[in-house]
Steps between C-alpha positions, in 0.01 A plus 500: 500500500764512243782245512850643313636244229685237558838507380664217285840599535684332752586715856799443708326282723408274218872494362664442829285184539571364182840558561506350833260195324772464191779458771315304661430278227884458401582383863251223446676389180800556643426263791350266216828466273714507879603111404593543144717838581692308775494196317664648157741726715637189731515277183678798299732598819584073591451338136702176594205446794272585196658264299486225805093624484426358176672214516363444813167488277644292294504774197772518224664671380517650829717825362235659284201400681662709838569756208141505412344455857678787643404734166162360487444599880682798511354648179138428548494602878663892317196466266223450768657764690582754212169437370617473152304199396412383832303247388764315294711475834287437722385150233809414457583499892154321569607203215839526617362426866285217371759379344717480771294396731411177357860436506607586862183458672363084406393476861320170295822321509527560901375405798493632876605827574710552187163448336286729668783782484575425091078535520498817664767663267307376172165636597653826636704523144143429338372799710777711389469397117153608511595852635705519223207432221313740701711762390580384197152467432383898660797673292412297171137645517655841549607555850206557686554443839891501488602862362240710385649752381650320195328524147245180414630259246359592164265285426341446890253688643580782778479363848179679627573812711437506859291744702668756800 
């Protein structure tokens, strides 16, 4: 019995999918940087309450720290979801959420319920600073798994391709 070749070039079935798998994909990052959009837009939109945030925190000067917070989130949340080098925004947002939790969240320094809820926050922040190495980490060794339809990295090797 004779079999007809296989075809390597992609059919519409195959592009729909990825296309439905790339958008996909984006709504998860999207949902991922959620915090730092809204967070960047309500400092940029009510600075003074930003302003009231870092001294809250105890940080000086509080002007150019807000400055940087709400440029910091804002800009790295555009380059996870742009793509353009993903995995620079997505580091900085997971050190930036480090960071910031160890500030906001010393559930060490409580007790009782304020403890347990300052406790829940920091390991949920922990969970959420790892998602962000994970895709820091997948787009620095070229993408696999997050949009494959992008060129590798010089220097990396392809992602291997997967079977129909």
């Amino acid at each position: 019995m004779m079999h007809a070749p296989v075809s390597s070039t992609p059919t519409r079935q195959h592009a729909a999918q990825a296309g439905r798998t790339g958008i996909v994909q984006w709504c998860c990052l999207l949902l991922l940087c959620s915090a730092y959009l809204q967070g960047g837009l309500e400092k940029a939109v009510d600075f003074p309450a930003a302003l009231a945030e870092m001294r809250h925190f105890g940080l000086a000067p509080a002007a150019p720290l807000a400055v940087l917070t709400i440029a910091g989130e804002l800009g790295a949340s555009l380059l996870v979801l742009s793509g353009v080098l993903r995995w620079a925004g997505a580091a900085y947002l997971a050190g930036f959420t480090l960071a910031a939790n160890l500030l906001a969240n010393r559930f060490w320094e409580l007790s009782g319920m304020a403890r347990t809820m300052s406790e829940n926050g920091f390991f949920e922040h922990l969970g959420l600073a790892g998602a962000f190495l994970l895709v820091a980490w997948i787009d620095w060794r070229g993408g696999d798994g997050l949009r494959r339809d992008r060129p590798v990295r010089p220097g990396r090797p392809a992602p291997p391709e997967r079977s129909a």
